[in-house]
N, C-alpha and C positions, 0 to 999 in steps of 0.2 A: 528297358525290358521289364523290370522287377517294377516299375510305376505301373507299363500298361499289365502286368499279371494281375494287380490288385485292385485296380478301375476294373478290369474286365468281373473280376471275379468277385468283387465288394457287392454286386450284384446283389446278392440276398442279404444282405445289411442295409443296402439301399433300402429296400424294399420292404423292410419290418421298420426301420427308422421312420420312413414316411410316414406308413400307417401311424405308428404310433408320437407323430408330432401332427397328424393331422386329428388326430382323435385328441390329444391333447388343445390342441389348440380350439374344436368344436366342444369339448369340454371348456376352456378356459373363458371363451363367448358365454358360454349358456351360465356359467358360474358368474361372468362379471354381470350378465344382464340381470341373473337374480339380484344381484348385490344392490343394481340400481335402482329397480325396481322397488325392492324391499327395502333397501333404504327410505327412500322418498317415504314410503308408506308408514314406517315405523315413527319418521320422523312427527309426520300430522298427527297418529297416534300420541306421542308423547307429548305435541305441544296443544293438546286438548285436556289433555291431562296437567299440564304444567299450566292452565290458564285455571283448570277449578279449582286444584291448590293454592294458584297465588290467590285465586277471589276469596276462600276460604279462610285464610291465614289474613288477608286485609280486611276484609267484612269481623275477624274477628279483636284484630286489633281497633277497629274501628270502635267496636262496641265497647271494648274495655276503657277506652280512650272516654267516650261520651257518659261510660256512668264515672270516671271520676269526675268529669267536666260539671256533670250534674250537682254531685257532693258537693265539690269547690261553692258552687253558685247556692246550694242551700245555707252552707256553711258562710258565705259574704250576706244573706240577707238575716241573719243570726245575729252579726256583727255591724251590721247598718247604725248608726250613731253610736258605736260602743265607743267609749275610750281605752287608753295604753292596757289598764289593770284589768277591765273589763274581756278586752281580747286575747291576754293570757290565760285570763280563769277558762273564757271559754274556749280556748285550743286544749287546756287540759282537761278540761272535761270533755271535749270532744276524742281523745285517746284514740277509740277506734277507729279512728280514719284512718291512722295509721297500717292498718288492713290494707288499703289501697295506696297509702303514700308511704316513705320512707324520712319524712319531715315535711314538717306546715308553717307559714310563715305570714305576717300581717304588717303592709305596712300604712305608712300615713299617708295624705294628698302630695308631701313634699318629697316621699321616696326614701324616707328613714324608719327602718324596721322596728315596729313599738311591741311585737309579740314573738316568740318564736316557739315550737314543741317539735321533738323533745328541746331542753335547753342548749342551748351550746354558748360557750361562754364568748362575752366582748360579741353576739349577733345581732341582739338588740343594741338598737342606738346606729348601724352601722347604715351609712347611704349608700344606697342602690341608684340614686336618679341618674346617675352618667347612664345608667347599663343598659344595652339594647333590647330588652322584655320592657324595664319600664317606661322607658319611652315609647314603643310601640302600642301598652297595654291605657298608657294614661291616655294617648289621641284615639282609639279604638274602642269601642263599645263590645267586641268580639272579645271571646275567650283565645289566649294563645302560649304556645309551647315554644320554650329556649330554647336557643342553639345547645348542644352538652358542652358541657364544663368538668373541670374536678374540685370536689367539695376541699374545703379545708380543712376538715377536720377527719373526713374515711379518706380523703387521696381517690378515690373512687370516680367514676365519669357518672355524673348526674344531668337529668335535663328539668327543668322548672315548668309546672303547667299552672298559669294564670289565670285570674279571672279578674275584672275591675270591679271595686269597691263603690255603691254609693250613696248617697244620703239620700233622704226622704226628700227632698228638693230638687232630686236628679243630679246635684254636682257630683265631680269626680274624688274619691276619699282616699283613697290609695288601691293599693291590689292586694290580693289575698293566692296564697302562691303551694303550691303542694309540689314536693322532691320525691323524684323517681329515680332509683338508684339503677341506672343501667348493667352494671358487673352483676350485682346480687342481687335486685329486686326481681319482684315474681312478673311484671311484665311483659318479658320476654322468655319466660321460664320454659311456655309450653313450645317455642319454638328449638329448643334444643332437641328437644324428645320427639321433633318430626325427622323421619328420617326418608330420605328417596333415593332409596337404592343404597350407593355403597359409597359413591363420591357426589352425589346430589346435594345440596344444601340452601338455608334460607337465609337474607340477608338483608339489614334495613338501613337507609339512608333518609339523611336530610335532605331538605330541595338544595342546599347549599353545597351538596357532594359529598359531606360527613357523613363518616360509616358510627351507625348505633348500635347494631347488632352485628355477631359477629358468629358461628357456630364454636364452640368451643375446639377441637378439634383441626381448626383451620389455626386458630391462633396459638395452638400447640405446636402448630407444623410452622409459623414464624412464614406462613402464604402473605405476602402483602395483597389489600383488597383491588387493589388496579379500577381503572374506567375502562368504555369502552364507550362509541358512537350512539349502540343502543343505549345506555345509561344516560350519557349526558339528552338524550332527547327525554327520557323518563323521566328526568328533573328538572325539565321545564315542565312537565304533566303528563304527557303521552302513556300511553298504559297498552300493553299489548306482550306480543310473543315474536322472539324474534331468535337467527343463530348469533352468536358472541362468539369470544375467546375470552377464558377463563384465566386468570393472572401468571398462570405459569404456562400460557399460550397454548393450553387445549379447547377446541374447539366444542362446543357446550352449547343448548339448547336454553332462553330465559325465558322469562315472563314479568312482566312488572301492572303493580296492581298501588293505585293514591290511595293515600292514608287523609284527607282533605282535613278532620279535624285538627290534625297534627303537622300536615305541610310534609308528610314523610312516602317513600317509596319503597316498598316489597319487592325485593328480588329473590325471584327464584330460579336457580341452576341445575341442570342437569347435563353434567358429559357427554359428547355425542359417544363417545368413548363405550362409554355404559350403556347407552341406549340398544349400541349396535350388537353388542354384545352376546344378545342370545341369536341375533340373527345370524353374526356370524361363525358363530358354534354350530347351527345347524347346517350350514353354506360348508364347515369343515368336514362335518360328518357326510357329506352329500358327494367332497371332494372323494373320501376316501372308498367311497361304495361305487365311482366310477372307476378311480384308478386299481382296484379290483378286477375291474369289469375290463376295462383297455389291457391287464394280465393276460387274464384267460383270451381275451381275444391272440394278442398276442404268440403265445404260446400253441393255438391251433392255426395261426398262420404261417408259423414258423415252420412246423411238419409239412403242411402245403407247398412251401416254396422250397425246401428240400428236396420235396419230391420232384417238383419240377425243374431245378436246376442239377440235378444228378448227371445227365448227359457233360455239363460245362466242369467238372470236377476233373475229367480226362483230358481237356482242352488246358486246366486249369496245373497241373502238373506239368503237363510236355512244354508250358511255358515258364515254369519253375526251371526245369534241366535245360532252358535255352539260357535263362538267368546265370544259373551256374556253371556253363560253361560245358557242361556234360553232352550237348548237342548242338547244330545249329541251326535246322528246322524244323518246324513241326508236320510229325505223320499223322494225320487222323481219319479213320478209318467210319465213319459215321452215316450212318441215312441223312441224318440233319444239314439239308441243304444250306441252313446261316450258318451252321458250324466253318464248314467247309469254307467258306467267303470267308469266314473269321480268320480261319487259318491262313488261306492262300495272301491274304493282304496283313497278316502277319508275317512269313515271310518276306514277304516284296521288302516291307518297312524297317525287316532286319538285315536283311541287303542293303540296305542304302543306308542307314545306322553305321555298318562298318565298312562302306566307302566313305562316307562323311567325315567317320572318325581318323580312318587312318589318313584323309586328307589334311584334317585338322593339326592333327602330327605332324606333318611336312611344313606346314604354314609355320605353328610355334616355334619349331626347332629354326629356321629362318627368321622368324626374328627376334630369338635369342642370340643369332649369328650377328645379325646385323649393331642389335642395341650394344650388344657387347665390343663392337669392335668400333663403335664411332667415339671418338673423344671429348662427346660434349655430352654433359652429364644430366640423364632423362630420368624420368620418374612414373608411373602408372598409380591413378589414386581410385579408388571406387567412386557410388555417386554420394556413398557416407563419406566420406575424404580421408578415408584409409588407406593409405599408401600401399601397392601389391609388390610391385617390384622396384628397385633401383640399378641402374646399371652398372657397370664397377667403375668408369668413370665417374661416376656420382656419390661413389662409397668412397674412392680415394679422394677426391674434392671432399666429402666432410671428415676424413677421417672415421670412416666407421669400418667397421670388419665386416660384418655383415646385418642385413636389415632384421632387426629383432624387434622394433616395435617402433612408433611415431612417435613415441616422446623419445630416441635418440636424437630425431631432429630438431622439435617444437623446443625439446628443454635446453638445444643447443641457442636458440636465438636470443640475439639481445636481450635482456628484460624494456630495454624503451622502445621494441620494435613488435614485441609477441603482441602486444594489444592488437594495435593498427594489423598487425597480419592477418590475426585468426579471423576477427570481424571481414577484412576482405575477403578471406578464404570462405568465410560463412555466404560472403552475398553469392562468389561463384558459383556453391555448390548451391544456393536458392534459384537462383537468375541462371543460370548456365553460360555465365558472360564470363569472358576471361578474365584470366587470374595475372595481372603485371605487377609485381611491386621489387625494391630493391631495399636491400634488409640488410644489416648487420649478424653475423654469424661465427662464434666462438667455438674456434677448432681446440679439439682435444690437447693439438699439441703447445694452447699457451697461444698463438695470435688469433687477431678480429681477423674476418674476411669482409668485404664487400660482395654480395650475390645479387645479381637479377633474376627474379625467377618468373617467367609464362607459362602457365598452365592454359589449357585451352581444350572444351567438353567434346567428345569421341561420340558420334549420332550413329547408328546403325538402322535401316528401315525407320528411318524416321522415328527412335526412340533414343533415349540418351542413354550412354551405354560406359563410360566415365569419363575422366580427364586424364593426358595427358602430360606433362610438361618437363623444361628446357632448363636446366641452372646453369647461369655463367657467373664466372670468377669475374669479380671488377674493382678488387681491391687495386689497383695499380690504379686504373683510371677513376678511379673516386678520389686518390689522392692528388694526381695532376690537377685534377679540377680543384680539390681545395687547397694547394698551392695557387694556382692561377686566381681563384677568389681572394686567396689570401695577401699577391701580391697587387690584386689590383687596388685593395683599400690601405695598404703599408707606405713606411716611406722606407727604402731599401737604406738609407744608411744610417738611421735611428732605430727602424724596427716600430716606431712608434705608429699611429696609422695617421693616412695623408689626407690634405682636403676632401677630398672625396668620400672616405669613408669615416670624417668625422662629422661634415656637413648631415650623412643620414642616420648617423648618431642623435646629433641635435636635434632635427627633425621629430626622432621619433619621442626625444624629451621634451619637443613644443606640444605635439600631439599629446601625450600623457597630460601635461600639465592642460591644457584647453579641459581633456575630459574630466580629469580627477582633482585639477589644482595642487597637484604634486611642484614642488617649489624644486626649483633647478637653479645653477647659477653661471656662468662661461667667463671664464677669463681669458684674457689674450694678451701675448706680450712679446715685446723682441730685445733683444740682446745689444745692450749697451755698449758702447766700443769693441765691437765686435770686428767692423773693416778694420782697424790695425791691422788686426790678426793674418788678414790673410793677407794684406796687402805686406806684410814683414815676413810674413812665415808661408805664404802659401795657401792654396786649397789643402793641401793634406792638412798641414794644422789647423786651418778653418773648421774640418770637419771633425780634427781628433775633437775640437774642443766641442761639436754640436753633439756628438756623440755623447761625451761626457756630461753635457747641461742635461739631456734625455734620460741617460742613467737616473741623475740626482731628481729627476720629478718627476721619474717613472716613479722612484724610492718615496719621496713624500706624501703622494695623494694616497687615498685609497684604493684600495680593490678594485672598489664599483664605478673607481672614474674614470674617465675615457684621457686620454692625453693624446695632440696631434702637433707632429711640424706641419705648417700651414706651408711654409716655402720658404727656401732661404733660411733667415735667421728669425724666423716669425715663430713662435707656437701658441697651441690651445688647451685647454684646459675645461672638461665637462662635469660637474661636479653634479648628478642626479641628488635628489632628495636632499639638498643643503639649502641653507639660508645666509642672508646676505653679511651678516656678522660672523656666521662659522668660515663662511668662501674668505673675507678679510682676514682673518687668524691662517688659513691655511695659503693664501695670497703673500701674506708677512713672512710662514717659516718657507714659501717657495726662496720668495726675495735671500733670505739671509743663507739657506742653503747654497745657493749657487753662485752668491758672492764669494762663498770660499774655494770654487771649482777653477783649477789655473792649470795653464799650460807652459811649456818651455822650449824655446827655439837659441842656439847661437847663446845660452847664457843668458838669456832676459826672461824673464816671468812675465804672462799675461795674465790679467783678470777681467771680468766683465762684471756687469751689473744688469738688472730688470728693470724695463717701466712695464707697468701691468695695469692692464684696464679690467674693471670685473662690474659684472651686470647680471641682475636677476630678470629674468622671465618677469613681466608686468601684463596686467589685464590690456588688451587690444593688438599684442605680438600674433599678427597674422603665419610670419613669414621669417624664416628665419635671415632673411637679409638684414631684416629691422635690429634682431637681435644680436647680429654680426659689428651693425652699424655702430649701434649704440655702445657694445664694447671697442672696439676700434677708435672713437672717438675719444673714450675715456684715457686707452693706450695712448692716443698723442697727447693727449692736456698732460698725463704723467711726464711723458718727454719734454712737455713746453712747460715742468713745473721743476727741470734740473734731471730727470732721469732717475734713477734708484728708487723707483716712486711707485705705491699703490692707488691706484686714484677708481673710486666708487661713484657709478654712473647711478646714482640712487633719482627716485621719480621726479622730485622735486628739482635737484642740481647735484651737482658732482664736489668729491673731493677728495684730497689726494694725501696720503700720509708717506713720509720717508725715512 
C-alpha cells in the first residue's frame, strides 16, 4: 500500500526530473557537438601553426648550419698544401672561428690529427681513421656532421662538422673539422627561448634516432624522449604534421621539418591537452549559463505542477491512513472523474491484498507444521545460496540450536570436502541443476558424520524462486561399504591385503613407472618347511605361525610398501620408489627376521625359513603378469639353490645370495 501511495503520488517528481534529465541531456548533445566540432577545428588551427614554426626553426637551423659549412671550406682552401706547423699557426690565427665553433681540428690524408685549436693535450698525433666521419668524409666529396659524442676533456655531447681537405691535384689531404658543443654551444641557444604555450616544446634528432636537443626544462623533469610511428617515418625523411603521444602518453599535436645539411629532424610538440584548453573553458563557461537557465526553468515548473496536482494530495493522504492502519478505504469525494477510478480500483486491490494475505498465512503456518514434524532434515536456501530456514530435524542432525548464520554449517564441513562442495554448490545456484553430493561433516559433539545432501531449484510462474533440499545421515552406511571395500582387498587372517588388492597395487606402480620411470621392485616368497607345521600341529598352528611371519614384515618394510599373502604360504612384497640394491638389503633383513619367528606345539619348536625372489620393473613390462613371472621364477631358482635364499632376477641373469 505505502509502495503504491508513493508511485501514485511521486507524480510530481516524476515530472520535474524528466524535464530536467531531458533538458540536460539536450544540453549535453549540444555541449558534446560543440566539443567535436571545435575540436577538429582548433586542431587544423594549431597544425598550421606548428607547420610554420617547425619551417621557421628548420629553415633557421639550416642557415646557421651552412654559414659554418661555408667557414669550414674557406678555412680548408687556407690550408690546401699547408703542412703540421703551418695548420696550427693558421687555426690560431684563425681564433675567431671560434664564434661559430667550440674547437677546430686538422687532420692528414692518413687520419692522424697534425693541428688542433684551442690545444688540448695528447690530440695531436692521435688517429681518428677507424672513426665513422672519417671514413665517410675521406670517400665523399660532400660536407658532413657526426653522430654526437662526448668530448674528453668537457664530458660534454659534442657533434663534429667536417669538410674534406684537398691538394692542388685534387687528391684527398685529410679533413678539417669544427666542434659544436651541444649542452653549451650557442647553436641551439635560440631554441630554448621559444616557447609554445605552457607544455609545447622543440626537439632535434639524428636520422639515427639520437636526441640532440633537448628543452632544458624536460630534462629537469628526468621525461625520457620516447619514439613514436610519426617519428620513426621523420627519420627516414618524411616531414609533415601529424597526432603522436608525448612520452608520458599524452596525446600532443607534431610537426617535423629536414635539417638536409645536417641529416637531422625538428620536432615540434604541442599538447592536445593545451590546445583544447581554451576551448574547453569557454564549453565550461557555456555549461554553466545553461544549467542556470534549466534552474529557473525548473523552478517555474515546479509551481505549475503543484498547481496541478493539488486535487491528488487528498487522494494522496486517505492512502497514507490506509498505510497506517487508521482506515480501510478510501472516501473521496471529488468532481474528478480519474480520481474516482483511482480510488474505486484501489479498494478492489486492497481487498484482495488482505484475502491474499491472510491466505498466505494459512499456507505458511501449514508448512511449518508439516517441515517440522517430518524427520528427515530439509533446508530452504535463496537463489544467493543463503540458507532461510532449517527444520529441527536438521538442527538436531548437525547439532545446532538454532540457525544463526551459514557458516555454522560451511565451517562445520570437512576441510577436504569444503572445496569440492562450495564449487558444486556454485554450479547449482549458476545452472539451476541440482545439488547431489555426500560430504563429511564434524558434529559439535566430537564425531565425523557421513551426509547426502539433494538440493533441488523451486520454479514458480516459470521463474526460479530458490532451492530446496533433503540431508540424510549415512555415516552407518558409508562405513559398511568401507568395511566390505576393505574386506574384499584383505586377507582375513593376516590383515595383510590379498591377491586381489595387491595385484592393483602393482598395477598402479607399473603405470607410474611406464609414465614417470619411477623405479619399483616386487618380491615374492614362500615359507620354507612350512608343511611340517601343520601337518604336526595343525591348521590352527599353520596359521598362528602365518600370522606371526605377517607381523614381522608388516614390522620390516616401510610405510609406503604394500605387503600381501598371495595364498597359502605364498607372500608379496611391493616396494614403490626402491632400487634393486636397497629391495636386496631389505630382502636380506626380511630373510633373517623371520628366521627367528618359531612356534610350539606338544614340546617341539618350529622354525622356518625364506626363499625370496626379487625383480625390478624393466623397460618393455607391458603387464603385470610379466612382472609376477619373472619374480616367481627367481623364487623357485632360490628353492632349487637350497632354500634360505635371496635370489635377484636382474636383466642380464639372476642370482641368489644365502
Amino acid at each position: 500500500m505505502a509502495l503504491f501511495s508513493r508511485a501514485l503520488f511521486s507524480l510530481q517528481g516524476r515530472l520535474l526530473a524528466g524535464l530536467a534529465m531531458t533538458w540536460l541531456v539536450i544540453v549535453s548533445m549540444l555541449l558534446m557537438l560543440s566539443w567535436s566540432f571545435g575540436k577538429g577545428l582548433v586542431d587544423e588551427v594549431n597544425l598550421a601553426h606548428l607547420r610554420y614554426e617547425s619551417s621557421l626553426i628548420a629553415d633557421d637551423l639550416t642557415a646557421q648550419l651552412n654559414r659554418r659549412f661555408s667557414t669550414l671550406q674557406r678555412l680548408e682552401r687556407h690550408l690546401r698544401n699547408a703542412d703540421a706547423g703551418q695548420a696550427a699557426g693558421a687555426l690560431e690565427d684563425g681564433h675567431l672561428l671560434l664564434e661559430w665553433f667550440d674547437g677546430l681540428m686538422v687532420t692528414d690524408a692518413q687520419g692522424s690529427i697534425v693541428a688542433d685549436w684551442p690545444v688540448v693535450p695528447e690530440r695531436v698525433g692521435l688517429d681518428v681513421a677507424e672513426t665513422e666521419y672519417f671514413r665517410l668524409v675521406s670517400r665523399s666529396p660532400w660536407p658532413y656532421v657526426s653522430e654526437p659524442f662526448v668530448g674528453r676533456a668537457s664530458g660534454d655531447s659534442l657533434v663534429l662538422m667536417l669538410v674534406p681537405r684537398w691538394t692542388d691535384e685534387g687528391r684527398f689531404a685529410g679533413v678539417v673539422g669544427g666542434m659544436l658543443n651541444l649542452s653549451q654551444g650557442g647553436l641551439f641557444r635560440r631554441l630554448e627561448e621559444i616557447r609554445l604555450g605552457e607544455n609545447g616544446h622543440v626537439t632535434v634528432w639524428t636520422a639515427s634516432g639520437r636526441q640532440l636537443f633537448q628543452p632544458r626544462r624536460l630534462r629537469q623533469s628526468g621525461v625520457p624522449p620516447g619514439q613514436s610511428d610519426s617519428l620513426a617515418l621523420a627519420l627516414d625523411g618524411w616531414q609533415g604534421e601529424a597526432f603522436s603521444l608525448l612520452p608520458d602518453g599524452e596525446p600532443a599535436l607534431v610537426a617535423y621539418r629536414q635539417i638536409w645539411p645536417a641529416n637531422w629532424v625538428v620536432k615540434v610538440s604541442l599538447p592536445q591537452s593545451q590546445v583544447h584548453a581554451p576551448l574547453a573553458d569557454y564549453l565550461r563557461k557555456l555549461w554553466w549559463a545553461w544549467l542556470a537557465l534549466a534552474l529557473l526553468l525548473l523552478v517555474t515548473m515546479r509551481w505549475l505542477v503543484t498547481r496541478l496536482l493539488r486535487p491528488l494530495r487528498r487522494l494522496e493522504r486517505q492512502i497514507a491512513q490506509v498505510g497506517a492502519g487508521e482506515r480501510h478505504y478510501l472516501e473521496l469525494f471529488t468532481n474528478m472523474h480519474e480520481l474516482r477510478q483511482v480510488a474505486s480500483s484501489f479498494n478492489r486491490l486492497e481487498h484482495e491484498r488482505l484475502a491474499a494475505l491472510e491466505h498466505l498465512r494459512d499456507r505458511q503456518a501449514f508448512l511449518d507444521a508439516v517441515l517440522g514434524s517430518t524427520p528427515l532434515g530439509m533446508f530452504v536456501a535463496d537463489l544467493q545460496g543463503r540458507l532461510n530456514y532449517l527444520n529441527p530435524a536438521l538442527l538436531e542432525l548437525l547439532g545446532l540450536d538454532a540457525l544463526r548464520s551459514t557458516n555454522d554449517w560451511w565451517g562445520r564441513i570437512h576441510p577436504l570436502d569444503q572445496e569440492g562442495t562450495r564449487d558444486l554448490w556454485s554450479h547449482s545456484l549458476n545452472t539451476g541443476s541440482d545439488f547431489i553430493r555426500q560430504l563429511r561433516y564434524q558434529h559439535p559433539g566430537g564425531d565425523t558424520l557421513w551426509l547426502e545432501v539433494h538440493a533441488s531449484q523451486v520454479r514458480g510462474n516459470d521463474q526460479p524462486l530458490g532451492f530446496v533440499g533433503m540431508v540424510k545421515d549415512i555415516t552407518e552406511r558409508r562405513q559398511q561399504e568401507a568395511l566390505q571395500r576393505w574386506e574384499a582387498e584383505h586377507d582375513p587372517l593376516t590383515g595383510l591385503l590379498n591377491r586381489r588388492g595387491f595385484e592393483r597395487r602393482l598395477e598402479e606402480a607399473l603405470a607410474e613407472y611406464a609414465k614417470t620411470g619411477t623405479p619399483s621392485v616386487l618380491i615374492l616368497f614362500d615359507l620354507d618347511h612350512f608343511k611340517p607345521i601343520n601337518d604336526k600341529g595343525g591348521h590352527a598352528l599353520g596359521d598362528e605361525m602365518l600370522r606371526r611371519v605377517a607381523q614381522v614384515v608388516a614390522w620390516e618394510v616401510r610405510r609406503s610398501d604394500h605387503v600381501a599373502r598371495q595364498g597359502g604360504d605364498e607372500f608379496a612384497v611391493l616396494l614403490p620408489s626402491c632400487t634393486l640394491q636397497q629391495a636386496r638389503e631389505i630382502a636380506e633383513s626380511l630373510r633373517r627376521a623371520v628366521s627367528e619367528v618359531t612356534v610350539s606345539h606338544e614340546g617341539e619348536t618350529y622354525h622356518i625359513s625364506l626363499s625370496m625372489g626379487v625383480t625390478a620393473m624393466q623397460e618393455g613390462d607391458q603387464a603385470i603378469e610379466t612382472v609376477l613371472a619373472r619374480a616367481d621364477e627367481a623364487c623357485y631358482l632360490a628353492k632349487a639353490s637350497g632354500r634360505n635364499a635371496v635370489c635377484l632376477a636382474e636383466p642380464e641373469s639372476s642370482r641368489c645370495d644365502q
